[in-house]
N, C-alpha and C positions, 0 to 999 in steps of 0.2 A: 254452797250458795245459801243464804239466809233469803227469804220470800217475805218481806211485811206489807201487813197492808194495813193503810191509815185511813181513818173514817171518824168524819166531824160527828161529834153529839152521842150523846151515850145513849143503849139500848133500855129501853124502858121496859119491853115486855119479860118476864121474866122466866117463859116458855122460850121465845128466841133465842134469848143470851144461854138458855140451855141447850138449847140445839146446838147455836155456836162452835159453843165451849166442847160438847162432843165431837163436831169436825175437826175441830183446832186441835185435841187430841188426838184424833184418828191422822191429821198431817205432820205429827210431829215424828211418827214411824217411819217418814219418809225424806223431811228434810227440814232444817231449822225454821219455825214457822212464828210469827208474829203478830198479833191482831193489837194495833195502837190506836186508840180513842184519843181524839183530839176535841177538845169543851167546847160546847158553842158559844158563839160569839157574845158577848154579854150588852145586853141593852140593844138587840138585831131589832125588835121590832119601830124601835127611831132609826134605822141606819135604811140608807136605799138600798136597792138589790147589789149596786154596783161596789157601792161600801163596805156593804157583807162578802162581797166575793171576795174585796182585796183584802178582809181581816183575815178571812179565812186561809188564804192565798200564801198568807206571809206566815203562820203557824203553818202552813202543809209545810215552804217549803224551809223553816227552821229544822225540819225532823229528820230534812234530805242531806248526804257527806255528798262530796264533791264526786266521788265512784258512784256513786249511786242508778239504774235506772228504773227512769219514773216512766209508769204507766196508768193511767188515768181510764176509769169506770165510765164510761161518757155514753150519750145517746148517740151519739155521731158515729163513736168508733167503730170500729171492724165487728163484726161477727160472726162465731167462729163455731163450729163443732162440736165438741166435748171430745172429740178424737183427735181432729185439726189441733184443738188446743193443749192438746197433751203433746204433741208435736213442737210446737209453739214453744210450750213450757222447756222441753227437753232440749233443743236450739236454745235457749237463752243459758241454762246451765251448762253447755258442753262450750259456750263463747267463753265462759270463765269471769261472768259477771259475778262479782262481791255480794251483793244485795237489787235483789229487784224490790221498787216500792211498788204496789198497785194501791192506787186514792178511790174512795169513795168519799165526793165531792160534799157539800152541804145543799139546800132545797134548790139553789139558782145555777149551782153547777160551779167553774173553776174562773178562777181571775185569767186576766189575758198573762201576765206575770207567771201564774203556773204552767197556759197552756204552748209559751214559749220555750217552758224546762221540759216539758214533757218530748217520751222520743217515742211513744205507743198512743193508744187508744184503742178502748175494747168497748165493745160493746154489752148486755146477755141479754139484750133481746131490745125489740121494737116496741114494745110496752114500755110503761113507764110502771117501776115499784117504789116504795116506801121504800127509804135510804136501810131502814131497819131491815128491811126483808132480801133488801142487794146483799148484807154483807154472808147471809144465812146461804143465797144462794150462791155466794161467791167460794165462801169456804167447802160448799159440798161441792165446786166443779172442780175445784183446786184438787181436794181430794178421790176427785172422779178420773183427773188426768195422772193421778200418781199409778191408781189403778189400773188403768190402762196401760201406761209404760211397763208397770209388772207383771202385765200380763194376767193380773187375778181380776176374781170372778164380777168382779161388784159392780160393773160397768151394762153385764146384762142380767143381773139378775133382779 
């Protein structure tokens, strides 16, 4: 199973994109892993909120195959463990799913167009973070739940 995850707009900070880039590494010990930047929308601040959602909408779901499942970063979604979700993860790979996408939306969230494709939603927490700071903390749970399932240490230490 290949795991990508798709997130409008690129990282600015150049301490995040390094942290990143070290989890993305550290999940690639464990399973084919993905980080896809999709460009923001150009000339957003003329378009409405609803506008931006569908440009957006329609680049997410250009990047999705027809096997695909899409799982969506959303404040509504479920939230889950870091234990739970290593559970979670290891159920989707033993179904013999091809590719899971998880999206990390843009600032207004997902068009109704994606949230019709979608067959998950997750939540990581009841706060709200900067899109840049979701993906930093997305990568290390990702890599928290591989931990777990191996049973090494990195989960309490």
């Amino acid at each position: 199973m290949t795991i990508k995850l798709l997130a409008i707009g690129k990282t600015d900070s150049k301490e995040l994109q390094a942290m990143i880039a070290t989890y993305e590494n550290r999940l690639r010990h464990y399973i084919k892993f993905e980080l896809e930047i999709i460009p923001n929308v150009k000339n957003s601040k003329n378009l409405s909120e609803k506008r931006q959602k569908e440009k957006e909408g329609k680049q997410i779901l250009k990047k999705l195959t027809a096997t695909d499942v899409l799982i969506l970063l959303d404040e509504k979604g479920k939230q889950y463990s870091s234990v739970i979700f290593s559970e979670y993860l290891q159920k989707k790979m033993n179904s013999g799913i091809k590719q899971l996408v998880f999206v990390i939306g843009g600032p207004y969230g997902f068009s109704e167009e994606v949230y019709q494709k979608a067959q998950g939603k997750i939540s990581l927490s009841s706060m709200t973070f900067s899109h840049q700071m979701v993906r930093l903390f997305f990568v290390e749970q990702l890599y928290r739940a591989f931990t777990i399932l191996k049973n090494e240490p990195y989960h309490h230490g």
